[in-house]
N, C-alpha and C positions, 0 to 999 in steps of 0.2 A: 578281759575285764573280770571283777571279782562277781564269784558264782551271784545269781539274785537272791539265792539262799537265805544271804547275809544280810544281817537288820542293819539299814543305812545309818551313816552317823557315826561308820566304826564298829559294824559288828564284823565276827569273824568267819571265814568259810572258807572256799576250792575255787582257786584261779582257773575258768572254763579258756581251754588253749585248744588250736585247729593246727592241724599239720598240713602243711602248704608246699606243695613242691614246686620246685621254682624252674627245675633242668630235669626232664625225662630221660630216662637210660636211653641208650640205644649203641649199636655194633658192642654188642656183649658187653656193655659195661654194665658197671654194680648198679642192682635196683635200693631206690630209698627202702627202711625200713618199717615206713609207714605209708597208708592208702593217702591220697592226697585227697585233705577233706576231713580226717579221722579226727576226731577231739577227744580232752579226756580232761577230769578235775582231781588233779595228785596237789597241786602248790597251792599253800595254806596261804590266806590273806584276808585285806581288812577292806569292808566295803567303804570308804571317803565318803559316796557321795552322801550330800547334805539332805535333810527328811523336810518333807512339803511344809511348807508353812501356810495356813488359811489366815485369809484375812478380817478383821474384825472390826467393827464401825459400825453406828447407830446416826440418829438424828436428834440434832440439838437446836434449842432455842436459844440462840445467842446473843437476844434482845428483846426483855419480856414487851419492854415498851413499845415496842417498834411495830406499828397497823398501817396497811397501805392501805385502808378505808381513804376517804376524803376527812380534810379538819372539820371538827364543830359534828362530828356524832356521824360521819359518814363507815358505811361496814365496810369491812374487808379484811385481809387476811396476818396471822401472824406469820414471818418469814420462818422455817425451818432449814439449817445448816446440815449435811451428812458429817459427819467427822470418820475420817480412819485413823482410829488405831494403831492398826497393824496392816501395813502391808502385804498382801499374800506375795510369799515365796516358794522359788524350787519345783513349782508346780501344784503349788497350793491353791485353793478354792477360792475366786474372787472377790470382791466384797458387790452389790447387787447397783451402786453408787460411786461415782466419779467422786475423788475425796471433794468438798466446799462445795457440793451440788446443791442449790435451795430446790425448797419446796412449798407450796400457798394451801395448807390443809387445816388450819386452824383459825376459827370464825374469830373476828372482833370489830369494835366500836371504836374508833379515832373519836379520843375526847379532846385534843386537844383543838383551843381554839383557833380561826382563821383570824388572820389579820386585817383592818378596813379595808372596801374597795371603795372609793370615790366613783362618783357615777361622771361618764364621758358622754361630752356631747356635743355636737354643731347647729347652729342654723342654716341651711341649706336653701337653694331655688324651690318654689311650690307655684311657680307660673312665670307670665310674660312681665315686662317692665307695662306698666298702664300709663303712661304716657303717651302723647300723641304720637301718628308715625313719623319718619324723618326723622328722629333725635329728640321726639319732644321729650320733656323732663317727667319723670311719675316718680311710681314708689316699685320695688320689687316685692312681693309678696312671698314670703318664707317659711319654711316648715319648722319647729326642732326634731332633729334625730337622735335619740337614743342610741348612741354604742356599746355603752357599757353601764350596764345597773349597778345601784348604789346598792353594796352589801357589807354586810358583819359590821353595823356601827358606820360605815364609809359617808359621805358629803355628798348630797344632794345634789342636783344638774339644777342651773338657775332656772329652768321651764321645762313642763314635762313634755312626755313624748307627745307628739304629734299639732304642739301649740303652735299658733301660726301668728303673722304678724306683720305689719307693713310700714315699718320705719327707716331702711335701706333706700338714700336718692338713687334714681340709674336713669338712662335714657333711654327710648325706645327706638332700639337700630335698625327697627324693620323698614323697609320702603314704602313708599307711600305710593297706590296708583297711579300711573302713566298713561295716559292714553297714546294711542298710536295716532301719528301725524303723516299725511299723502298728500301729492297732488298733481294732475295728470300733466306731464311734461312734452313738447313737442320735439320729436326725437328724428325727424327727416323733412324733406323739403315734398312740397306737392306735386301727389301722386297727379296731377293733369298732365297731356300733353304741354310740352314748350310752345311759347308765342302764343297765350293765350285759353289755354286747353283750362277745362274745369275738372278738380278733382277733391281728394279729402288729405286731411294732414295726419300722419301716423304720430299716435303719442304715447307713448309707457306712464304707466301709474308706479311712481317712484315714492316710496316710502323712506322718510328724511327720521322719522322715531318711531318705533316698533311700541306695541303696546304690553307694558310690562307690571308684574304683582297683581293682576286684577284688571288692570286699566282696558278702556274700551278699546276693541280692533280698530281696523281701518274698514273701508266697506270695500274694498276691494283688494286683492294681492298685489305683494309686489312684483314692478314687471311684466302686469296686464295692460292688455296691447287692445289700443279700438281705433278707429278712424272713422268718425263721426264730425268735424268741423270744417266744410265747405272751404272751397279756395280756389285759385286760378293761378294756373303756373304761367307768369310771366318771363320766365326767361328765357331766352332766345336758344333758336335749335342752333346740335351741334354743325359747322361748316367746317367740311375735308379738305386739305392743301389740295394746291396745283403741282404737281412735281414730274418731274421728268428725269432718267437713268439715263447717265453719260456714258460713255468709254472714259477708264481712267486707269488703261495698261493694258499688257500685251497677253495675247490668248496662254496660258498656264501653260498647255499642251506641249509636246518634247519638238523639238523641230524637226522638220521632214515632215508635216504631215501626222504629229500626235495630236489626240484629242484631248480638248481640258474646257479650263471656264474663263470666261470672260470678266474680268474686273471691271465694276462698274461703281458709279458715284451717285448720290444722289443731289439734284439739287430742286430747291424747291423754289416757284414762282408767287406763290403769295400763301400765308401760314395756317394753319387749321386756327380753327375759332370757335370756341365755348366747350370743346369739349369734343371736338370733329378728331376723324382719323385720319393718319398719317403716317406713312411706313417707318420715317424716323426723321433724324435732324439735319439739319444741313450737310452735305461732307458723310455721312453715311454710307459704306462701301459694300458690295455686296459680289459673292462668284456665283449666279444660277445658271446665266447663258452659258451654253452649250458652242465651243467654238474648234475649228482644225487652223493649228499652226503650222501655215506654208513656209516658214523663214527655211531655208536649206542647211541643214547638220554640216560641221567641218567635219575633215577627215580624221577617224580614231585610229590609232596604228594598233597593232596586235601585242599583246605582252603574254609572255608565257615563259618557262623554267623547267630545270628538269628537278624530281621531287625524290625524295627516298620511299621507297614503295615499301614495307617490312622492315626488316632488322638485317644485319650484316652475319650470316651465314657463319661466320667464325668460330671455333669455341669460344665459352664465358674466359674471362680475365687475360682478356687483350689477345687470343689467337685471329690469324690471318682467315678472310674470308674474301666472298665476293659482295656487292650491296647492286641491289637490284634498282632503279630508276625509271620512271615514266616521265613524258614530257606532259605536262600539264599547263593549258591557258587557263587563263586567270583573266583576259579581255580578246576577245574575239574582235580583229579588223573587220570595219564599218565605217561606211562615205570612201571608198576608195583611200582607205589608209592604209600602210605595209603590212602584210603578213608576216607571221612567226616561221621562224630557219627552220622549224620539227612539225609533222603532223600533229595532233592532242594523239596521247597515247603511245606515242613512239617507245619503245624497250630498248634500255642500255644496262650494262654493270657495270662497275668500278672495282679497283681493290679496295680491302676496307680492313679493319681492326677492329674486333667484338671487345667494346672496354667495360662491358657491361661486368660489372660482379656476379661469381658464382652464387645460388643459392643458399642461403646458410639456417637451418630448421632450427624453431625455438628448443631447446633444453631445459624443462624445470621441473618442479615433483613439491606438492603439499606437504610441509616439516612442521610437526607438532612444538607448541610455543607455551604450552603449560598444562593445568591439571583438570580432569574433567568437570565441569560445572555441576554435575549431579550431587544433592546431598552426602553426608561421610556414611557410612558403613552401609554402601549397595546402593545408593540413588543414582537414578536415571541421570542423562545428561548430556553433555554435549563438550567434543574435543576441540579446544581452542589452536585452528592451523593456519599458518602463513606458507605463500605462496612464494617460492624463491626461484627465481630467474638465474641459471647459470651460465648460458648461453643465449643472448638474448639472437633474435631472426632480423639476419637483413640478406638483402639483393632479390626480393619478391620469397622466400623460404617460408616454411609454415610459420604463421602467426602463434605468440604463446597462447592460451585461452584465458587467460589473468592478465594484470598488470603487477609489478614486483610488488612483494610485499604487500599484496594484497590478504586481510583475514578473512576467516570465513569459522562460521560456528553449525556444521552440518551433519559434524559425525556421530551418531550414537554412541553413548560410554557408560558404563558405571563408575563410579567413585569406590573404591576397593578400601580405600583410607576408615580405620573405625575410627568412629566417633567418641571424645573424652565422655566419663561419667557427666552425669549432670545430674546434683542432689534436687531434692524437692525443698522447693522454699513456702514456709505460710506461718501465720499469723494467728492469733485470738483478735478479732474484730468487734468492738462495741456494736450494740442493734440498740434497740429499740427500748424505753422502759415499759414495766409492764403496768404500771400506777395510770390512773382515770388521768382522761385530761384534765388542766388546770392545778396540777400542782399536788393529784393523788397519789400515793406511796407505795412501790412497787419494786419490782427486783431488774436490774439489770439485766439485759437478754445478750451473750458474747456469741460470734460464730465461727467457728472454724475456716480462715481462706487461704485455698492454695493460690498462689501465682506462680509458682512455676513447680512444674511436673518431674518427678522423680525420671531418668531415661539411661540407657548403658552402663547400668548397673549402679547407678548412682543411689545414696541416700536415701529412703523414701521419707515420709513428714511423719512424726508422730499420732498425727489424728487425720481421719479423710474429710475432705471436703466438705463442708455447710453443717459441720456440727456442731452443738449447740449446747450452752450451760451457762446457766441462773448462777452468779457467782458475788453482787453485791446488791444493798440495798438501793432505791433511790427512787426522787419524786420525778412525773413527768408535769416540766414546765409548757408544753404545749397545750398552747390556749382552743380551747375545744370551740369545733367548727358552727358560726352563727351563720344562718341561711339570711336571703336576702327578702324583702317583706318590703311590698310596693301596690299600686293600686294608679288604674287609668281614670284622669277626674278632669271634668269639665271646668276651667279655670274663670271664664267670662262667658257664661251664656248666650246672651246678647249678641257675641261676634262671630259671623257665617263667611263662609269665602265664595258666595255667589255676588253674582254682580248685581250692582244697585237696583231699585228698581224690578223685584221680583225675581233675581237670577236664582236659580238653583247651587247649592254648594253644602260644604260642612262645614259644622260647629268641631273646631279644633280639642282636640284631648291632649293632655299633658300626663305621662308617667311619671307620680313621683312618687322616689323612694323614701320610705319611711324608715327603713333600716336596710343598710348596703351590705350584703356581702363579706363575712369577715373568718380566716380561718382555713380558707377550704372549705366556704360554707356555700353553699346552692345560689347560683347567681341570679337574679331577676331575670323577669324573659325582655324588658326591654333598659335601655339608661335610660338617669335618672334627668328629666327636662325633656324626653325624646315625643315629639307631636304627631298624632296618628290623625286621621277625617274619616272617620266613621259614623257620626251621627248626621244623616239630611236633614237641610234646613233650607230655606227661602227666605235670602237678604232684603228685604221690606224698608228698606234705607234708602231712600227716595236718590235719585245722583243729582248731580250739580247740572248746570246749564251750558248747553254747548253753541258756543259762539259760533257763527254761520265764517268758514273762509274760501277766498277766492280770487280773483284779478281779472285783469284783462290781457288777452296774447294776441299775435299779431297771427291774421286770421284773409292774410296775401302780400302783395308786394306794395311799396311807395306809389303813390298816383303821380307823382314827378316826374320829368321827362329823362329819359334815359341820358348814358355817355354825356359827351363835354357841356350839354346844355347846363343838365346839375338842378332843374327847377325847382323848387319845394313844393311837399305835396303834404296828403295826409296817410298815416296808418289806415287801413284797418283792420277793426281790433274785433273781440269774442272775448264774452266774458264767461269764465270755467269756474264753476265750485266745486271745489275740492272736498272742503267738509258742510255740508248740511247744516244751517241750524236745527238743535236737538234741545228740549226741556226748559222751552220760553229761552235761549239763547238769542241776541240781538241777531236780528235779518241781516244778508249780506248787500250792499249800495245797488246789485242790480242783479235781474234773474237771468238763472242759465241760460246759454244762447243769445241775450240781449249782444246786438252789435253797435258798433259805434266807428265814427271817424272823427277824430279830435288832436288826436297826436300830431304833431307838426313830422315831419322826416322829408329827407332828400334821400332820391332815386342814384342808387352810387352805380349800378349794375349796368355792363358797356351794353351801348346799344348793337342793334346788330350792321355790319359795314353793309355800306352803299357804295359799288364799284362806276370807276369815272363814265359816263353818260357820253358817248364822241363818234362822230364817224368822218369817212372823206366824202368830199360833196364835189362834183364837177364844177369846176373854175374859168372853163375856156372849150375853146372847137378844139378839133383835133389838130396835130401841126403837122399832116400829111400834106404832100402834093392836092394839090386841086383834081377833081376829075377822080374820086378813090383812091389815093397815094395814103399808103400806110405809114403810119408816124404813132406819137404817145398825145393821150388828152392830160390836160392841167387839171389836177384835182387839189383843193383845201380841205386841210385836219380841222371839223368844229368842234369843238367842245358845249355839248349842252348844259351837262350838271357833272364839276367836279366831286372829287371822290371823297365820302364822309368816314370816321371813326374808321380808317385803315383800311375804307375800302381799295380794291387794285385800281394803283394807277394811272392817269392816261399815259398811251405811248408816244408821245408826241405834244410838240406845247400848240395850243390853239393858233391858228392860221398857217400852221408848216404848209409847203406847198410840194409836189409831187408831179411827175409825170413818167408812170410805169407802165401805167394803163395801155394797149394794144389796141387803135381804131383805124380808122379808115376817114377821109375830110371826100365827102359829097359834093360838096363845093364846085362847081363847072370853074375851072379857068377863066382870065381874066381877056377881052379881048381888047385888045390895044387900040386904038380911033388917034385921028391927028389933033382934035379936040384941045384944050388948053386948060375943061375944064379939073379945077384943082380937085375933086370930090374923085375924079375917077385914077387921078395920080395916086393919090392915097389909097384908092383901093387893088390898085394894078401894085401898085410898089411894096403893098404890104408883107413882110416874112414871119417864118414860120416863127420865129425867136425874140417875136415884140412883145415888150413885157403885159404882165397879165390887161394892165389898166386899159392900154392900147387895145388890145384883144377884145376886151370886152366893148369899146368904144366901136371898136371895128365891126363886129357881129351887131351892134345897133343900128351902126347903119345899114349895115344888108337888110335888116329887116323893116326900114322906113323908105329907101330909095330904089327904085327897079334901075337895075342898069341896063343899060343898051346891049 
């Protein structure tokens, strides 16, 4: 380069030159004729480079008019512009200002005028509808709200802030008190013994309307339980069938003498009744007994084979061997059935052929299938490999440890590939104006933004990140933030949420907003209609009158005669009040506990069975020999009282006659005389098999006549 001697721009001086050796002597060859290094300024030359240029720029008002005060005589500032001139070059001194940089240093008065604001505004809710509850018809009572003030000349709101007003129909949707409705329910049958026992009736306090808005409770909960109303459980105890277990098959047991159960049947002799136990229904089968089946086993014969014991000794792929076999049963002879031709266990070989397939071991090796997943120039990562099968395994050979072509991403890798440049991308971004809210006059505020970042050697941005410069005039249209302005007010004095008649409760508060929120401006602490109870009070609003309710329940069973008779009889009743009269409400037709019988009803309820009434009664002497001769007595089946409402019945129709009975005839012999009288033929010639009539005829006269 030209010496620095030389005045830049073209002055003249000594080209400063270095002697450089590029090949060192050596095995005796010629040394350079200079030190490597050595400099000298012999060659005359002109310094080119160009001389600094500083740069020059002041600050201008580029608009005397122009004051970001607010209109109509608001301060604020005149805008100042930087302007450059000159650019500094070559290495010249900067200027101390980004060129078109404002600046807010100079005081003034915005005279000019604002233009009207019309005043904004609604009438809004300030309480409840005043109308009865249920939907009665009222008025709503309303606020006006100020939004926006009437300014610079602007139009008037037809009512100022906070006027109120009650011209709006509406209904009042709130509910009206309910009182809660109960009444105690008979919810099981009496607790007495059957056939007559004395007991109480269990009944639940059943709540049919809940008491809702205020409305009076019930006096007691739902689903309270008492048993307080006297009763007598007329209904007949339960009666157990008669039943008796058949044989109904053969003992389960194995033959010869195994053990098993006995199938049995059930059948039954007369039915359970009201509610009696019974093992089951007719035809009901059962295995408990415990029985041994004597039937005698046929004869099993023996079965058995000879089995291949191992493998066939051979080499793999069809070589000659030996194959080893045992005789194996499979059924053991039993009951004197044939034995097997082999003991169990008997040892033979065969010859045999090994066809088994040689071993053949898998072959396969993990082959890289693309590029490391790590980012480019040096990121971590991982080698994408698949699994190739070349040899796949059979005849039992080692298994591969993959299946083909199976991927896998486990290798560690870096990514060796550099990465292309990537310039830096950004922007001048508008912000914010710097003028008052509402339409004050202010300067533009731009910011510098990167979105993407300069990287491998790429581009970098002309400005860095979040920098910043005032570069145009302008008003800020954002309406400056109005806070929200509300207050908690007793709307109807007079109305408490205690219950009538002295309850305790609060007088309701209503939030209303006066002026809502507007801007971004500080929100109220509660909405606008929103009802708090904070002030106590004692409702002194006498209640209505509560009518007395109640009935009459049925307080036992029918007086009628039970089953087929069907008599009519009467209820009786118990009369229950459910609700109390309360506040000169009309009395209810009769007082708690009052009973009565008036009701007509018929007894449906079966009575309980009466089994048939019968026995056998002796009919005649014995029809033995005379002298103690063993024979049967004549007996008749009477029936006293047949059998009622399914009672069991008789085994026999009345007057069957019988002779099973086992006696003996006391009776002396008859002794035969030449006599002619006819009394003693008839008593000598009497048999054992004269019917009953005779019989009976016959023993009367033994006991009116002495015979000889």
């Amino acid at each position: 380069m030209c010496n620095i001697l030389a005045a830049c721009g073209g002055g003249s001086g000594l080209l400063l030159e270095r002697y450089v050796v590029n090949v060192t002597a050596a095995y005796d060859g010629t040394e350079c004729p200079e030190v490597n290094g050595t400099t000298r300024l012999e060659q005359a030359c002109n310094n080119t480079t160009p001389c600094p240029v500083n740069c020059t720029g002041a600050w201008q008002v580029l608009n005397s008019s122009a004051c970001t005060g607010h209109c109509s005589g608001g301060q604020g500032f005149v805008p100042e512009t930087y302007i450059i001139e000159q650019a500094a070059l070559y290495g010249g001194v900067p200027c101390p200002e980004v060129n078109n940089t404002i600046r807010l240093q100079i005081n003034c008065t915005n005279e000019e005028p604002c233009p009207p604001v019309d005043c904004a505004g609604s009438w809004l809710p300030a309480g409840l509808c005043d109308g009865p509850c249920g939907g009665g018809a009222g008025q709503l009572p309303e606020r006006f709200n100020v939004t926006t003030q009437a300014a610079y000349g602007g139009a008037n709101c037809s009512a100022a802030q906070n006027e109120t007003r009650l011209e709006t129909a509406c209904n009042n949707t709130a509910p009206c008190p309910i009182d809660c409705v109960g009444n105690w329910t008979v919810v099981a049958s009496c607790t007495g013994a059957c056939e007559g026992g004395n007991g109480t009736l269990p009944e639940h306090y059943i709540i049919t309307t809940t008491a809702k808005f205020g409305g009076l409770p019930c006096p007691f909960a739902n689903g309270a339980a008492r048993s307080v109303l006297e009763c007598t459980n007329d209904a007949p105890c339960p009666v157990p069938c008669n039943y008796t277990w058949v044989q109904n098959g053969n003992c389960t047991g194995a033959c010869g003498g195994g053990s098993g159960k006995l199938p049995q049947a059930l059948i039954v002799d007369s039915p359970a009744l009201y509610g009696g136990s019974c093992p089951g229904a007719i035809g009901t089968t059962r295995s408990t007994v415990t029985c041994t089946n004597s039937n005698p086993c046929p004869p099993v014969d023996c079965i058995g084979s000879f089995t291949n014991f191992g493998s066939c000794n051979g080499t793999c792929g069809g070589g000659a061997g030996k194959q080893r076999q045992l005789f194996t049963i499979t059924r053991a002879a039993t009951w004197g059935g044939q034995n097997c031709s082999e003991a169990a266990g008997t040892e033979r070989f065969i010859d045999c052929n090994n066809t088994a397939c040689c071993p053949v071991n898998c072959v396969a090796s993990w082959v890289t299938t693309g590029n490391c997943t790590g980012a480019c120039s040096g990121g971590a990562g991982l080698l994408p490999e698949r699994y190739i099968i070349t040899v796949p395994m059979a005849c039992g050979g080692v298994a591969c440890i993959k299946a083909n072509n199976t991927n896998r991403l486990t290798t560690a890798c870096n990514n060796t590939t550099p990465c292309p440049p990537r310039n830096c991308v950004g922007s001048w971004v508008p912000r914010n104006c710097s003028g008052a809210c509402g339409g004050g006059s202010g300067l533009l505020l731009e910011q510098y933004v990167v979105t993407v970042t300069a990287a491998y050697n790429g581009t970098e941005c002309p400005e860095v990140h979040g920098a910043t410069k005032s570069v145009l005039a302008c008003n800020n249209t954002n309406c400056c933030p109005i806070n929200c302005t509300g207050a908690w007010q007793v709307l109807n004095s007079s109305l408490c949420t205690g219950a009538c008649d002295g309850g305790a409760g609060f007088i309701p508060e209503t939030f209303i907003v006066s002026q809502p929120a507007l801007y971004g401006g500080t929100a109220c602490s509660a909405t606008n209609g929103a009802v708090r109870n904070a002030i106590a009070c004692i409702n002194n609003t006498p209640c209505p009158p509560v009518d007395c309710v109640g009935n009459w329940i049925a307080n036992g069973n029918c007086t009628g005669g039970c089953g087929n008779v069907r008599l009519g009889g009467l209820l009786p009743e118990r009369y229950v009040i459910t609700t109390p009269a309360a506040r000169n409400g009309t009395d209810c037709p009769a007082e708690a506990g009052d009973t009565r019988m008036t009701t007509p009803c018929t007894n449906k309820n079966p009575c309980r069975p009466v089994v048939c009434n019968a026995t056998w009664v002796s009919a005649g002497p014995c029809n033995g020999a005379c002298n103690n001769g063993t024979g049967t007595r004549p007996e008749m089946y009477v029936i006293y009282a047949p059998p009622i409402d399914n009672g069991a019945n008789c085994t026999h129709p009345n007057g069957t006659i019988r002779s099973t009975t086992s006696c003996k005839n006391p009776t002396p012999c008859p002794i035969n005389c030449s006599s002619a009288d006819p009394l003693l033929i008839v008593t000598a010639a009497a048999p054992a098999s004269l019917p009953l009539l005779l019989l009976q005829v016959y023993h009367n006269l033994q006991e009116s006549h002495t015979l000889p």
